[in-house]
C-alpha positions in Angstrom: -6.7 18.3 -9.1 -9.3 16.2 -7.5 -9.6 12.8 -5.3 -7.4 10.1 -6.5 -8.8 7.4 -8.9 -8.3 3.5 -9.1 -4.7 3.0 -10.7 -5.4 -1.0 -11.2 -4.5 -1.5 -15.3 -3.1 2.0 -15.5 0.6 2.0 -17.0 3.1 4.8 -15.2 2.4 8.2 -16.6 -1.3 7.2 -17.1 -4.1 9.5 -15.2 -4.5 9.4 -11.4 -7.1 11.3 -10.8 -10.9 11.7 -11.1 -10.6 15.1 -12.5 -8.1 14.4 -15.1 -9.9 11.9 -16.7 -13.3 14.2 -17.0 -11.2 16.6 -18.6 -9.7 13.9 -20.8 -12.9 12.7 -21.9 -14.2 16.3 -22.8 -10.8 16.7 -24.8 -11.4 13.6 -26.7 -14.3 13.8 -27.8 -13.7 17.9 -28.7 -10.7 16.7 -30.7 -12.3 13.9 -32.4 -15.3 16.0 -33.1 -18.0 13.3 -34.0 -19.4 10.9 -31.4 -18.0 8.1 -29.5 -19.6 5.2 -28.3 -18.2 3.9 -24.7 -16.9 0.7 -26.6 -15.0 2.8 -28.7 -14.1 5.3 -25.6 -13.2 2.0 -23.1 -11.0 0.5 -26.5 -8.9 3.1 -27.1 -8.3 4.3 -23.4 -8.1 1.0 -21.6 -6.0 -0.2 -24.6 -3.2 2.3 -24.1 -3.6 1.9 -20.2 -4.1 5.3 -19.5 -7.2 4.7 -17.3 -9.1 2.5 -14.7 -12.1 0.9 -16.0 -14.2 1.8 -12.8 -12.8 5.4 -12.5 -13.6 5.9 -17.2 -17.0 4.4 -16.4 -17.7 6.9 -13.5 -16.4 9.7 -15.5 -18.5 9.4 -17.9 -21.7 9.0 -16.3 -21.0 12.1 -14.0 -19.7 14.0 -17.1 -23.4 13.4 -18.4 -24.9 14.3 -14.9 -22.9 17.5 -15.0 -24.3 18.4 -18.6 -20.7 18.8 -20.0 -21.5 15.5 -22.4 -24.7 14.1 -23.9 -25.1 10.5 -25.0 -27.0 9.7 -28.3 -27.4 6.9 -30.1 -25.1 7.3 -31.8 -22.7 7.8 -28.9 -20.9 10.2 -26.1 -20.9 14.0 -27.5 -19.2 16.8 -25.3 -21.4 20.0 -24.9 -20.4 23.7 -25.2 -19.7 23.2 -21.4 -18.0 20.5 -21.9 -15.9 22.1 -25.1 -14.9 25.0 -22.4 -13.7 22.6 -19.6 -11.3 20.7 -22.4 -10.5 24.4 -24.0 -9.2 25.8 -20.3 -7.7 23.0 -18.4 -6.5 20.2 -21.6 -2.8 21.6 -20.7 -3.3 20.3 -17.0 -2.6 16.7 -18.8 0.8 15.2 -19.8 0.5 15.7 -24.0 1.4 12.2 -24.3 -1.3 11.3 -23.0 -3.6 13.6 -25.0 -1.7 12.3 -28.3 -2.0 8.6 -27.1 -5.8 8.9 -26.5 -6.5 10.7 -29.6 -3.8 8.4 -31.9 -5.7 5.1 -30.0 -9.1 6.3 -30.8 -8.3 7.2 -34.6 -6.6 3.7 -34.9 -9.9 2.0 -33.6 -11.8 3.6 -35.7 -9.9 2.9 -39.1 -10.3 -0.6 -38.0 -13.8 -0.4 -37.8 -14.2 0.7 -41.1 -11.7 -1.9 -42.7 -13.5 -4.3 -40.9 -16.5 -3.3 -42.8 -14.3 -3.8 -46.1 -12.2 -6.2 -45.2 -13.7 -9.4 -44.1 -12.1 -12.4 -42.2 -12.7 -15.3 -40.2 -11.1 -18.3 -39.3 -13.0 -21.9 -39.5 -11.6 -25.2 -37.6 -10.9 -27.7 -40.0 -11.6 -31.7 -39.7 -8.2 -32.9 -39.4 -7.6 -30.3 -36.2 -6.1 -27.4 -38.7 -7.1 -23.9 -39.2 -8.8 -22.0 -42.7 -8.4 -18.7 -42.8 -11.0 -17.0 -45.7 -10.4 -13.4 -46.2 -12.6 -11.3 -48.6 -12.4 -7.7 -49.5 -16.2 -6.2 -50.5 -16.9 -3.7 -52.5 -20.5 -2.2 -52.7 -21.2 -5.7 -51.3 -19.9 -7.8 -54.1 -16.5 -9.6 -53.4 -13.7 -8.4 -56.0 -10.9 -10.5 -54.0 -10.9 -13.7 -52.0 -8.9 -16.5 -51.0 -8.8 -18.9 -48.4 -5.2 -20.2 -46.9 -4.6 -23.3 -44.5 -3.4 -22.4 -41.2 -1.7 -25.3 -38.5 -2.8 -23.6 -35.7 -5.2 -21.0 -34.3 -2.7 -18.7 -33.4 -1.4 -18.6 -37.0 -5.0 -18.0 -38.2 -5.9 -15.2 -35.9 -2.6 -13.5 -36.2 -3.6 -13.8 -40.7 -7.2 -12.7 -39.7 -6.0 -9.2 -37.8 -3.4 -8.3 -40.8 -5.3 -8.8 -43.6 -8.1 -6.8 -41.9 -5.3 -4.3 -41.3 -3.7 -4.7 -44.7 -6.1 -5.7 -47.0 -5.9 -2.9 -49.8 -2.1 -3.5 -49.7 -2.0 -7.5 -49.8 -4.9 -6.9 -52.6 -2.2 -5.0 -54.3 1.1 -7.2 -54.1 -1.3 -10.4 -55.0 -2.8 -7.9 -58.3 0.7 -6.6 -59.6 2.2 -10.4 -58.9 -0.7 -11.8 -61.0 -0.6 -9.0 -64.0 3.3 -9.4 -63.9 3.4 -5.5 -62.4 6.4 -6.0 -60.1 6.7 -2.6 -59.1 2.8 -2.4 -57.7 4.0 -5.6 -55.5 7.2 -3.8 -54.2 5.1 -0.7 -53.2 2.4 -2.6 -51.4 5.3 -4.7 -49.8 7.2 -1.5 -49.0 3.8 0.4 -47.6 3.5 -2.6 -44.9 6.7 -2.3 -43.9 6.8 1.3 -43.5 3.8 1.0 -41.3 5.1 -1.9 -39.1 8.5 0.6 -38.3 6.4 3.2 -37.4 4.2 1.2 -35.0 
């Protein structure tokens, strides 16, 4: 493997070298298999603390300059070259890493598109409080909304990231609760919780 990179903000077992994160890169974006844009790249990567900022940004602009990826507008896409490098030397990097990096970037991007569907923000209320209005679009119309008070910001952001998260399945305990369908409620309860043992 190559020179060593930066390990500021890189948890143990993360990437220490220049050449392991090129190759991560070029397995990323082979595995993903649609572009990436280097918001979505930096998210997932720097989120799970597998890279260095500095050392991520350089490896991508000399992963351009080597023709093993191209960037559109719509994002970072890995070249045949770049398909090859990931196809011969991907088992030089610890799989946990490869299943983080590929699990992180999936998870952004299921947010991204809830965050489409599901919309919330919070709004800072006269008296010091916090509103919290969450709306779920369909084709652009609302077909569920409701606003709750909230003490504190805290409180508000933390209803703001679940419902974006949970929408569909709070949309479904509130609808089987209102047309007396207890069993819809229990499953939507049921789903969430499922989800929140296996993160």
């Amino acid at each position: 493997m190559s020179n060593q990179a930066f390990t500021g903000g890189v948890r143990p077992g993360g990437l220490t070298t220049s050449t392991e994160i090129r190759i991560l890169l070029c397995y990323l974006l082979k595995s993903v298999n649609i572009p990436l844009t280097r918001a979505e790249i930096e998210g997932a990567l720097l989120g799970e603390e597998l890279v260095n900022y500095f050392e991520l940004s350089d490896a991508l602009d000399k992963l351009c300059e080597l023709g093993h990826l191209t960037q559109t507008a719509q994002g970072y896409q890995v070249t045949p070259s770049g398909r090859d490098l990931a196809d011969t030397l991907s088992s030089e990097l610890p799989r946990s890493v490869r299943e983080s990096a590929i699990n992180a970037v999936l998870a952004a991007q299921q947010y991204k598109r809830k965050l489409a569907q599901h919309k919330a923000q919070i709004v800072k209320t006269e008296d010091g409080g916090w509103r919290a209005c969450c709306t779920i679009e369909d084709l652009g119309e609302p077909v569920f909304s409701f606003e709750l008070y909230l003490p504190d910001e805290l409180t508000a952001n933390a209803v703001k990231e679940r419902f974006i998260t949970d929408g569909d399945q709070i949309f479904r305990c509130m609808l089987g609760l209102l047309t007396g369908n207890r069993q819809m409620a229990i499953d939507a309860i049921s789903s969430c919780d499922k989800k929140d043992k296996e993160e």
